[in-house]
SETORKE-674591 format. One record per residue (C-alpha): y, x, z; residue in three letters. Coordinates in Angstrom, 3 decimals, decimal comma. Layout:
% residues N
node v:Y u:X w:Z residu:ALA
...
END
This chain:
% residues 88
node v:62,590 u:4,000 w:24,747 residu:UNK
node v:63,762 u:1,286 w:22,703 residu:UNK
node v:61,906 u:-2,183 w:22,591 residu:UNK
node v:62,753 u:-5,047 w:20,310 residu:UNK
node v:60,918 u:-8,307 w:20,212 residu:UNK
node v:61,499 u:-10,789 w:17,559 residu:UNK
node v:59,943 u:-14,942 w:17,880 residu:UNK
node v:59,893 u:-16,814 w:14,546 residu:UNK
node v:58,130 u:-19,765 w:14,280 residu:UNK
node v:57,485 u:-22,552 w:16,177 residu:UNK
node v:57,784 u:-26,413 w:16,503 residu:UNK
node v:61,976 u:-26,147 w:16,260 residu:UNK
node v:61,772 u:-22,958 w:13,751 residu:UNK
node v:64,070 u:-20,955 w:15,462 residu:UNK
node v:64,588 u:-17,488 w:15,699 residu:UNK
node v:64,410 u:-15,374 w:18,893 residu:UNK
node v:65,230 u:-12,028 w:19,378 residu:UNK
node v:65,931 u:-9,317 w:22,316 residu:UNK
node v:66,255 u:-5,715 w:23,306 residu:UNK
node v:65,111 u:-3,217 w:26,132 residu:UNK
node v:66,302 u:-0,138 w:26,364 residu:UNK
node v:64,457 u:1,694 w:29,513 residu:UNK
node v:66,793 u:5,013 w:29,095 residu:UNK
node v:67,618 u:5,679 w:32,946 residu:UNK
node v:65,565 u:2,647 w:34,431 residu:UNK
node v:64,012 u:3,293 w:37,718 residu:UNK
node v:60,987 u:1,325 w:36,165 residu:UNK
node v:60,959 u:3,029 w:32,043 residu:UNK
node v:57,617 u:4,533 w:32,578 residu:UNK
node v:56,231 u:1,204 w:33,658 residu:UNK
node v:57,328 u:-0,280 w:30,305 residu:UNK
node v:56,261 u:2,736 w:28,842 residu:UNK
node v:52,824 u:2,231 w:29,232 residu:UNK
node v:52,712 u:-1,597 w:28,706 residu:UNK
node v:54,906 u:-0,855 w:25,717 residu:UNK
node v:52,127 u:1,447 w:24,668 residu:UNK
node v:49,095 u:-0,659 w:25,077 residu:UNK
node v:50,471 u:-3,119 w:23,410 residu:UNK
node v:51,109 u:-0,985 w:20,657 residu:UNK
node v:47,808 u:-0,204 w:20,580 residu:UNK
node v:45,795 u:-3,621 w:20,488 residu:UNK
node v:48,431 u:-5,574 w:17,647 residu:UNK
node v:48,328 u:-4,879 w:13,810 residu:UNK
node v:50,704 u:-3,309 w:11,583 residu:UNK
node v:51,090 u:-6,598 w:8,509 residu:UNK
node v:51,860 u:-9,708 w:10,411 residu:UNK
node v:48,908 u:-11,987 w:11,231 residu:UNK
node v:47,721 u:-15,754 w:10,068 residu:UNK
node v:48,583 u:-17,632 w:13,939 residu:UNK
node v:48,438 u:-21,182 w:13,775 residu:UNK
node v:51,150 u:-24,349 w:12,577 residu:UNK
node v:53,719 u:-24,656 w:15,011 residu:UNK
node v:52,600 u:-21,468 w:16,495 residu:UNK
node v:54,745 u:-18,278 w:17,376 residu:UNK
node v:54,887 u:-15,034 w:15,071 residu:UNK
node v:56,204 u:-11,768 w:16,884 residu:UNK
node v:57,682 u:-8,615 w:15,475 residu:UNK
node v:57,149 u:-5,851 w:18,150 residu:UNK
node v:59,466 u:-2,487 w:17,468 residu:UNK
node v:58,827 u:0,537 w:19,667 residu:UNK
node v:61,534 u:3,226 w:18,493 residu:UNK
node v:61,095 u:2,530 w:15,738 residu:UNK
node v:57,757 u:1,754 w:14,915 residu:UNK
node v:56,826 u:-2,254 w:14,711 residu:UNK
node v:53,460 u:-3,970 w:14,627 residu:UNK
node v:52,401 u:-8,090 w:14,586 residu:UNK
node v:51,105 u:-10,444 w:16,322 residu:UNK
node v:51,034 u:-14,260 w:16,837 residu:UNK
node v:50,165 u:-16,746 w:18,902 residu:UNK
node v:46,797 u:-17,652 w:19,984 residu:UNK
node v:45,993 u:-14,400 w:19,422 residu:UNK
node v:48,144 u:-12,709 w:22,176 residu:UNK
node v:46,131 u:-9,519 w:24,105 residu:UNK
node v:47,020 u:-9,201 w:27,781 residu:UNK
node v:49,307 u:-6,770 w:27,099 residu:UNK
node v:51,071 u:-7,874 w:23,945 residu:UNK
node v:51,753 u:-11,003 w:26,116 residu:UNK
node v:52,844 u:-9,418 w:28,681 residu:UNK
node v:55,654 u:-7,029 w:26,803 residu:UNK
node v:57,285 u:-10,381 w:24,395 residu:UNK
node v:57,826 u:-12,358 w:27,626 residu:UNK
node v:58,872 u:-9,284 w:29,884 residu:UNK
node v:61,285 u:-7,985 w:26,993 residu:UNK
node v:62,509 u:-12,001 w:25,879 residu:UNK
node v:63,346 u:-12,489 w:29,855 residu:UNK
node v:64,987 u:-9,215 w:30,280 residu:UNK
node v:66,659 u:-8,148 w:27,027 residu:UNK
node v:70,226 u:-8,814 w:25,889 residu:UNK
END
């Protein structure tokens, strides 16, 4: 499974972006699942957040929903700062 998280927005305006792939991970059905639920709770046209806020682009092989901040679930939280710390 490939996971790509992209962070526009902001105070500074600038652009964040990273990349998971959990092919072969001892942990890939953990991510699966967040990866899923995440999926699940965030909308498919990118959402009003607020000035200065954050607006995220969440791709799941291929598929991509959005979100922004405050508006964050659990989950959807959970997966941008898990994939931002970990991915390349």
């Amino acid at each position: 499974m490939r996971i790509r998280v992209r962070r526009t927005g902001g105070f500074a305006g600038i652009e964040r972006r990273a990349e998971v792939d959990t092919s072969g991970r001892p942990d890939a059905h953990e991510w699966q699942t967040l990866a899923e639920r995440a999926l699940a709770s965030a909308g498919r046209t990118p959402t009003a957040g607020v000035p200065d806020g954050f607006h995220y682009e969440i791709t799941v092989d291929g598929r991509t929903v959005h979100t922004a901040d405050p508006r964050l679930t659990e989950d959807e939280r959970a997966l941008i700062t898990r994939v931002l710390k970990e991915g390349a």
